[in-house]
N, C-alpha and C positions, 0 to 999 in steps of 0.2 A: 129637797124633801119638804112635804105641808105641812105644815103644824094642822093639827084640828080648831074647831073653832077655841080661842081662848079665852078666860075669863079674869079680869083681872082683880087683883085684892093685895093686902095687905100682911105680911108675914108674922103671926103672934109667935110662935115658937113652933121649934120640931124637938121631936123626941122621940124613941124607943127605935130611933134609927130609921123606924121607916114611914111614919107619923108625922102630920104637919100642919098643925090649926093658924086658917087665914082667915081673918073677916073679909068678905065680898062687898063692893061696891055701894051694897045698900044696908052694909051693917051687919051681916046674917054670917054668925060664924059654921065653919063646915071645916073638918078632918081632912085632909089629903091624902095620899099614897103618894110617898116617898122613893121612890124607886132608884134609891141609890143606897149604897150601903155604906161607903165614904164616912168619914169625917164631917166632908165638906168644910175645912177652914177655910173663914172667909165667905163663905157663901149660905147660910144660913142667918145672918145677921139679927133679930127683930127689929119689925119698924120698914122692912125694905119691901119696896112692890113688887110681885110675884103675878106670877101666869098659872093658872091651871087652865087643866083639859078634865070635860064632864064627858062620861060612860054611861052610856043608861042601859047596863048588863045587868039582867036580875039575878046573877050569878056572884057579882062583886058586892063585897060587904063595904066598899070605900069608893063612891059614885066619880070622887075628884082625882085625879094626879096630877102632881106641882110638875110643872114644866122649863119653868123660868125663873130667873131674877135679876130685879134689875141691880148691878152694882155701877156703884162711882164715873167707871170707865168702858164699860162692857156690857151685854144683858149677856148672861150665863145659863149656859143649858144644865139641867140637875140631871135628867134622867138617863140610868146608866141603859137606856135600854135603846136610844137613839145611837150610838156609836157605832155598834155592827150594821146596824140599817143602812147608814147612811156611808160606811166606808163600802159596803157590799153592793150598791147601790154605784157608788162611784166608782167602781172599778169595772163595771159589768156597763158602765156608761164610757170606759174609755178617758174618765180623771184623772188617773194615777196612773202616771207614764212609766210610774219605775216598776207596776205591775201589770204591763198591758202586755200582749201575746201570749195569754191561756187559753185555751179553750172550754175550759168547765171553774164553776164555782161552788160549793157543796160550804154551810153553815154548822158550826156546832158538829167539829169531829174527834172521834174519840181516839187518840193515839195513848198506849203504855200506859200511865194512872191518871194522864189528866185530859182535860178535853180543852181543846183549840178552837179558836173562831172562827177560823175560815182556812180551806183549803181551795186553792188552785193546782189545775192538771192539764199539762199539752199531753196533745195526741203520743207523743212519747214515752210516755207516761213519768215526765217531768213533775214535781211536787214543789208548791212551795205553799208552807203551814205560815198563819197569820194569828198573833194573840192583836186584839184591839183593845187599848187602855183607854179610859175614859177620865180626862185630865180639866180640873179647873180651876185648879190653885192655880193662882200666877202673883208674884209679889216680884216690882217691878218693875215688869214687862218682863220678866223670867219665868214661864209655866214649868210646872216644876209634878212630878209622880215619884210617889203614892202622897198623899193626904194624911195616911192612917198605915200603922203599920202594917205589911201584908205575908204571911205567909203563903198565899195563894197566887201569888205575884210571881215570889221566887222558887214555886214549884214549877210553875210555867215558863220560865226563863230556864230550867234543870231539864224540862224535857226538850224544850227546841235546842238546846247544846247537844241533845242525845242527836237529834233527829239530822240535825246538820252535820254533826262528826260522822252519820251512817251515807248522807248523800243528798241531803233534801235541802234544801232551798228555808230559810225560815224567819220572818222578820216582824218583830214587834214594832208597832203603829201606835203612835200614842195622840189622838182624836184631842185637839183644845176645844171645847164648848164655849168659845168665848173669841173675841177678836181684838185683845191688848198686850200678846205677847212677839216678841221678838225672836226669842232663842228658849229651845226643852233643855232640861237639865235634871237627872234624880236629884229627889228630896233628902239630900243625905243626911240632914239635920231631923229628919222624921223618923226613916229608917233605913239609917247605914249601910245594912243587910244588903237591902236590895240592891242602894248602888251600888254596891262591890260584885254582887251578882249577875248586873246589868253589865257592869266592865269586863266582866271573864265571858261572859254570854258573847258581848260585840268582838273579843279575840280570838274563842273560837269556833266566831264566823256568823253569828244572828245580827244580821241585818236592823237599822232602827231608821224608821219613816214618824217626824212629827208633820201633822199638817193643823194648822187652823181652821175655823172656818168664818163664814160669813152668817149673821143671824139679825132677824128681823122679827116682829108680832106675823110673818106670814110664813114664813120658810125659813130653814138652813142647809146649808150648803159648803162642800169642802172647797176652802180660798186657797189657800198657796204653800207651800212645805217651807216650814222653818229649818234652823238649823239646830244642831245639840251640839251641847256643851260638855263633853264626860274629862275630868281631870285637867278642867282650866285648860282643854286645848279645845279646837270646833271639827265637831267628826258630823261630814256629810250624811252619814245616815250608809 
C-alpha cells in the first residue's frame, strides 16, 4: 500500500488527542490530524522526525495528517486509519494464508451492539467476523495492546465470544505499524482488563493473528505473523 506524497518535519508536540504541531522543513509551523485516538506511548516523543500527508480538501479544517515517526529502531505508522486498509487489502490479495478461501469481503459490520471490521463469507454461508487492532507500543521487541485503557476493546472481544459460541468463525488481528517486534503480548501493565478478556476470548474460541509489517517513506506492507505470548506460554494465534 502507497503512502501519498510525504512531507517531512519535525514533532513540537500533540495534544487534545487528535492535534499535532510540526515545524516543516523550512521552518513553517502547521497543525496536523492526528488520526489515532491511542495514547501512543512511546510514539509521540518531541524532537522526533515525523511524516505527514497534505489534503487539499476544502472541506478539511486540518490540510496535514501525521503519518509517520521516526523512532530509535523502527519508523512507526500513527494512523489508526491504515490498519483495515491494509489487512483488507491483504487478504483480498491472497497474504493471509490463515484467511484465504472466502469468497466475499464486506467492511465495517454491524453485529448485536457493536460493529466489526471485517467480515468474510463462503458461498456456504460460512462467516468469519474480524476486529483489526492497531498496535505500536513495542518495549523490547515485545509489541504489546492496548496503549491506553480500552473499554471499546473489551466490548468487541464480548461480542465475538457471542458470535463464536453461536457458530462463526471470529479472530482478532492485531496489525504492528512498525518492524522491531518479535513476539504480541496484552498490555496487562496498562489494562488488566483486557488481557483477562483477551484470555477468555482465545478459550472460548476467538482466534488471534499478529502480523508485522514492513515500512518505508513509499509504502507499507503486511511482513510475516509473529507469535503471541498470553500467560508466559506461546499461543500460535
Amino acid at each position: 500500500m502507497h503512502w501519498p506524497e510525504l512531507i517531512k518535519g519535525t514533532l513540537v508536540k500533540r495534544y487534545k488527542r487528535f492535534l499535532a504541531d510540526v515545524k516543516l522543513f523550512d521552518n513553517k509551523l502547521v497543525t496536523a490530524h492526528c488520526a489515532n485516538p491511542g495514547k501512543m506511548t512511546e510514539c509521540s516523543t518531541p524532537g522526533q522526525t515525523v511524516w505527514l500527508s497534505y489534503h487539499d480538501n476544502p472541506k478539511r479544517k486540518l490540510k496535514y495528517t501525521w503519518e509517520l515517526i521516526q523512532m530509535p529502531d523502527s519508523l512507526v505508522g500513527v494512523n489508526t486509519q491504515i490498519p483495515n486498509r491494509l489487512v483488507s487489502m491483504s487478504i483480498k490479495s491472497g497474504a493471509v494464508k490463515e484467511l484465504a478461501g472466502y469468497d466475499s469481503i464486506k467492511q465495517e459490520v454491524k453485529t448485536g451492539n457493536s460493529r466489526l471490521d471485517i467480515l468474510l463469507t463462503k458461498k456456504n454461508s460460512d462467516k468469519c467476523f474480524i476486529e483489526v487492532k492497531n498496535c505500536t507500543l513495542v518495549k523490547k521487541r515485545t509489541a504489546q495492546f492496548p496503549d491506553a485503557v480500552t473499554a471499546r476493546g473489551r466490548k468487541h472481544l464480548a461480542e465475538m465470544q457471542k458470535l463464536t459460541l453461536s457458530g462463526s468463525r471470529c479472530v482478532m488481528f492485531f496489525l504492528i505499524q512498525r518492524t522491531d517486534a518479535d513476539i504480541f503480548k496484552p498490555a496487562d501493565s496498562i489494562d488488566p482488563e483486557y488481557g483477562a478478556e483477551l484470555r477468555k476470548a482465545v478459550k472460548n474460541g476467538v482466534e488471534i493473528l499478529a502480523y508485522d509489517t514492513g515500512i518505508d517513506l513509499k509504502s507499507i506492507w503486511l511482513n510475516s505473523r509473529i507469535l503471541c505470548d498470553l500467560d508466559n506460554g506461546v499461543h500460535p494465534g
